[in-house]
N, C-alpha and C positions, 0 to 999 in steps of 0.2 A: 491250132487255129480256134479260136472262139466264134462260139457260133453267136447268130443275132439270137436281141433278146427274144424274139417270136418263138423263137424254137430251142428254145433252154427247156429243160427239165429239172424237177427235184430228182434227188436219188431216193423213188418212193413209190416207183411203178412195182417191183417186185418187194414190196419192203417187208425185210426180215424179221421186224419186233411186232408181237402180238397186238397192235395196232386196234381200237373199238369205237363205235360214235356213241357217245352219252347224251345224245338229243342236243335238244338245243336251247342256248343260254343266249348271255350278254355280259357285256363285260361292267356292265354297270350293277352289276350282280355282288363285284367286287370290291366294287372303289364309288358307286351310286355315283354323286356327280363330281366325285373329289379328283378330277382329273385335270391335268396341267399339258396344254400345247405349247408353242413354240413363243406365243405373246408372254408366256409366263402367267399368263391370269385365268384362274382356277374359273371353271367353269359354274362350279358351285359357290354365288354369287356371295356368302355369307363368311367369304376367305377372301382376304386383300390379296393382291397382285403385285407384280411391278408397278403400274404406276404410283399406286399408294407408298411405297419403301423405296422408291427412285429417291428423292431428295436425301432420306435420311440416309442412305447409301454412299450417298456421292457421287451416283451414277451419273456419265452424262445422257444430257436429253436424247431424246427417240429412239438410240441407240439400242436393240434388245440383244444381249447377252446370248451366245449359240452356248451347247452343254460343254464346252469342252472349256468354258472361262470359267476363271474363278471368281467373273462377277456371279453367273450364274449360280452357282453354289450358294453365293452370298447371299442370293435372294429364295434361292428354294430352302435352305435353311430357315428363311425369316418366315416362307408361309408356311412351312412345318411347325415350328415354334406357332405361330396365331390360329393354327389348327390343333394343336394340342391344348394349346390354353383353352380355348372352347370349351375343352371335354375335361379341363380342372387337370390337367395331366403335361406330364413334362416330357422331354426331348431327351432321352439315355440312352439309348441305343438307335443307331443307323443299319440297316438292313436296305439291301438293293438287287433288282433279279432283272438279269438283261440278258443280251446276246451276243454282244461286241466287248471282248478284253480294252481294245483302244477307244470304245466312245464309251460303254458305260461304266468299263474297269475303271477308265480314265476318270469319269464327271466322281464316280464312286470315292475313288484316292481325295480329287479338291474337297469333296465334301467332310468325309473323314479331318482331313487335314483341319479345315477349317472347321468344325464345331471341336474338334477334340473328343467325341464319344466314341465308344467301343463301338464294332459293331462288324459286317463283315456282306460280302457280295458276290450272289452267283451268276457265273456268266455260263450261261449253255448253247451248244450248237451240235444237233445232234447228227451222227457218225455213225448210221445204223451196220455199215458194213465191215466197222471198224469192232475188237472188244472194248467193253464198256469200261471209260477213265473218268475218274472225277479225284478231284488233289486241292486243299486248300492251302495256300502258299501263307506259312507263316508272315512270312514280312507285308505283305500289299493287303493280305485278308481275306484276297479273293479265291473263291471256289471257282476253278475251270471243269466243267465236264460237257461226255459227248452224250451223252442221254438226260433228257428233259425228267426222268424221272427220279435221275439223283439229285433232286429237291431236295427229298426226306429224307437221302443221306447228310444233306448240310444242312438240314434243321436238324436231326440229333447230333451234328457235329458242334453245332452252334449251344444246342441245351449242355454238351459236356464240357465247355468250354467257358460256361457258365453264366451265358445272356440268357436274361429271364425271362424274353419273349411275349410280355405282358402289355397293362396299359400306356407304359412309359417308355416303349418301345416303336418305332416309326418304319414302314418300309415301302419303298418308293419301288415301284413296278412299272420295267418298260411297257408301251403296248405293242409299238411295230415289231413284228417278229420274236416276240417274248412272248406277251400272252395273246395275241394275235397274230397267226400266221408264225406258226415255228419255225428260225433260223434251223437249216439242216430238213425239215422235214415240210412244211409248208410256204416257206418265203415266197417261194416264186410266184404263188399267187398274187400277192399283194404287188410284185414286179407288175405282172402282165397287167394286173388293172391300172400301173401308174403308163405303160408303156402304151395301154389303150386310148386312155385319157392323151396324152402324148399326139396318139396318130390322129384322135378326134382334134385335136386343137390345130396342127398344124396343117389338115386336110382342108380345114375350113379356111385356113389364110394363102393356103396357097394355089386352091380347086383345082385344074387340070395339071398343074406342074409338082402337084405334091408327087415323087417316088419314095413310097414305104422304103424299098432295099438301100438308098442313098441315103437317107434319113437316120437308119439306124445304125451306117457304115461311122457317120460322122456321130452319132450318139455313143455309142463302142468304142470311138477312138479317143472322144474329148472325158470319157470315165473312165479315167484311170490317173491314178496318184500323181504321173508329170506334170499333169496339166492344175492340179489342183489350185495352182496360185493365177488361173483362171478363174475358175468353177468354183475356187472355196469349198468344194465336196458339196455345194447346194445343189440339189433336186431344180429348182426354181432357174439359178444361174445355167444349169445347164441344158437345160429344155428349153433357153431364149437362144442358148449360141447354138446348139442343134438348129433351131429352124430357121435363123440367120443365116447360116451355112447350106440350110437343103433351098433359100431362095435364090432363083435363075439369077436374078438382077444383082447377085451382088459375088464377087469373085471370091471364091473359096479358096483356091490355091493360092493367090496372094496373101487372104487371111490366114491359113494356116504358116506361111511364110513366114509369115510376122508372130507371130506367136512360137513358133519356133526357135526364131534367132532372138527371140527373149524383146521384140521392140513393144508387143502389148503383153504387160506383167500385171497386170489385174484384170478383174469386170470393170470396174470403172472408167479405167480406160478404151477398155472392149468396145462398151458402151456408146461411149463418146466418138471412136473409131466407124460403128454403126452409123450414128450420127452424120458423119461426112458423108455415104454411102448415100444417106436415104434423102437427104436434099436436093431438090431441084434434078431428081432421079424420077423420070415418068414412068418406068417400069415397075417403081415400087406399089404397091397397090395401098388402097385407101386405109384395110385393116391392118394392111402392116404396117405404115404410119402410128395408127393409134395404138397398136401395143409398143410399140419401139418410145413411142411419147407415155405410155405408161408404167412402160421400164423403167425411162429415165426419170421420170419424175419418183418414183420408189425408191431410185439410189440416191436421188439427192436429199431426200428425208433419213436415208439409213434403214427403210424397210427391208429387211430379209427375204420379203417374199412378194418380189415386184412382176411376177406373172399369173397372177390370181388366175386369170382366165383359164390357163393351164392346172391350178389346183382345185377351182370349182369344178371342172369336168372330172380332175382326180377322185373327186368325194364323189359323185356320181358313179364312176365305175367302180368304186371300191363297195358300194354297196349294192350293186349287180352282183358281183361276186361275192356277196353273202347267202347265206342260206336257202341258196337257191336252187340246190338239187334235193328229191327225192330224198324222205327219210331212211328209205333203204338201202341207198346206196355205196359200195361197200368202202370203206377206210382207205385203201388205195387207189381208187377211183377220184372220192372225194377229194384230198389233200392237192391230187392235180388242179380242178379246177375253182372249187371253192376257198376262201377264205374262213378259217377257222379258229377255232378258241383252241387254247392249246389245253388239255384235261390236267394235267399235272399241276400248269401255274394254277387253274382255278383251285384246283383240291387243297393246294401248300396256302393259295389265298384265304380260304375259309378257314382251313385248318388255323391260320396266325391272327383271322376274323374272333372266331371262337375263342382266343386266348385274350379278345379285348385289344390287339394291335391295330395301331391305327394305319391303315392302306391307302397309299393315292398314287394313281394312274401317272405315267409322266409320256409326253412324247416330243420327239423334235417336229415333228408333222407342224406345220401352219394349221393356223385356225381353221383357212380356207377351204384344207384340203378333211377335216374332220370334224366340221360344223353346217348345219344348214343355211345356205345364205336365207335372208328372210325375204326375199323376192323370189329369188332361182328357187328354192326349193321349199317350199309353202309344203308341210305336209309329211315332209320326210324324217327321219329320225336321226340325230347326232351318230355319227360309227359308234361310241360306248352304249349308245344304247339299241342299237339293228340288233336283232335275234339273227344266230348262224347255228349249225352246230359244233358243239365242241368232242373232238378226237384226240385219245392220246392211248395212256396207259395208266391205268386207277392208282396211286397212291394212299387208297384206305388204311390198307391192312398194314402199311409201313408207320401212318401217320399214328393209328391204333395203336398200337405198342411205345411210340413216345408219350401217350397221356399215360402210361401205369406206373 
């Protein structure tokens, strides 16, 4: 039975690997503002974006590409390329460090595919209870392992294989549970802050009728791979059918009904199905009108990320949960409830910094949910750049010995 998200745990309350805090960082440490969210437009303003490369593309209008198209490729390709050119340097090697074999292995292979450059991608998720695996599979290119710190085993595997590692060389790093919040060993943090943000949004639309326990019954049920051609696996899509579902005025069991016997086969439809619900329905309350009309109006632009309201409280709790315990508190403590740098990527980051490799940040995250709005949050700092501390297992002395 799986439990609610509330009460999930990393496997890291007794964790077995010599585990340390190396103070505290940022991740703009690594990638400064070269980082790229879900709009495709690099945050560091002196790099074109999608809008700019949409035409010469062929892309159609509004539409933004999620990572798993090979429009997408086509366009991080191009601001790699206009980021290199900058720096007089070219585009020969593809390097990529993530945490998902199906989303980043995945975006990893289009990319490959489509530029044609050598190059090769770690996917980590660490398995402290497991012994330690890492294997790079000749044909895909990708390195799978369960420890965070067989980096620097697939950069000496990559130097004997004879990528130069240099200025002509490019590597795109996840941030969500890559180098923020470790798949295997930190994730769940960055969960609970999405899952807090969640109960905040929905508690305020729905004030005496919100039940946390029903909420997350139907959040648990509608996350999971059957329903995806609902959800589309969006964070966004599915934080509006949750709270759809946890409101009194509108019948769940018939909705699940229908979604079942396959009568609503997308969001859009979904949508639109809400739609009939919430007309000349006096139970519906006033703020659920206006997010329901700011849904639909996001879908019919093709916005990906039409529950803002829900991602700006995300970016908010996600930076509560940075560095916000005690610097002494011990590595297993922390990884529970803070959000952390993961010490390995930053070390492999500098490490391929110091070699003149050009680094940038990638995430599916919306803007919303990893930028300041300039009203809501006057004052606050983008997530690349929040100080937390960073936790892991040092990579020096492994990194040491590939410069000799």
């Amino acid at each position: 039975m799986k439990l609610p998200l509330s009460a999930q745990q990393d496997a890291t309350a007794e964790y077995p690997l010599p585990l340390e805090n190396f103070g505290r960082a940022h991740l703009a440490e690594l990638f400064e503002d070269r980082v790229i969210f879900r709009s495709l437009e690099p945050v560091d303003r002196r790099l074109p974006g999608l809008k700019r490369v949409r035409y010469r593309l062929g892309l159609p209008d509004l539409v933004i590409p999620r990572k798993l198209d090979e429009d997408y490729a086509r366009v991080a390709l191009w601001i790699l390329e206009q980021a290199q050119d900058r720096r007089g340097a070219t585009v020969d090697e593809l390097l990529w460090i993530g945490d998902t074999l199906s989303g980043d292995g995945a975006a990893f292979q289009n990319l490959r595919r489509l530029s044609g450059r050598p190059g090769s991608a770690f996917v980590g998720n660490e398995q402290a209870s497991e012994p330690p695996r890492g294997a790079l599979d000749p044909e895909t290119h990708i390195y799978q392992a369960n420890r965070w710190a067989a980096l620097a085993d697939w950069l000496a595997k990559l130097l004997e294989m004879g990528l130069r590692l240099d200025r002509h060389t490019v590597v795109l790093v996840d941030l969500d549970k890559t180098a923020l919040g470790a798949r295997g060993r930190n994730h769940r943090a960055i969960d609970r802050a999405r899952l807090e943000a969640l109960h905040t949004v929905v508690a305020s639309v729905l004030g005496d009728a919100f039940d946390r326990t029903v909420f997350e019954e139907h959040y648990n049920r509608l996350n999971q791979p059957q329903y995806h051609h609902i959800t589309q696996d969006n964070q966004d899509y599915l934080a509006y059918i949750a709270l759809v579902m946890s409101t009194p005025a509108i019948d769940c069991q018939d909705l699940m009904e229908r979604i079942d016997a396959g009568a609503l086969r997308s969001f859009d439809q979904f949508v639109r199905w809400v739609g009939t619900c919430v007309v000349g329905n006096a139970r519906i309350s006033e703020v659920m009108r206006q997010i329901h009309e700011t849904v639909t109006n996001a879908v019919q632009i093709g916005d990906p990320t039409p529950f803002k309201r829900f991602r700006r409280a995300e970016f908010e709790a996600t930076l509560r949960r940075m560095g916000h315990l005690p610097d002494d508190t011990p590595a297993s403590a922390r990884l529970q409830e803070e959000i952390t740098l993961t010490q390995e990527v930053r070390e492999a980051v500098l490490w391929l910094v110091r070699r003149d490799v050009l680094v940038v940040g990638l995430s599916d995250k919306p803007d919303e949910a990893s930028l300041p709005h300039p009203v809501h949050h006057r004052g606050l700092p983008p997530i690349h750049r929040a100080e937390t501390h960073s936790v892991g297992v040092s990579l020096a002395e492994a990194l040491a010995r590939l410069d000799r």
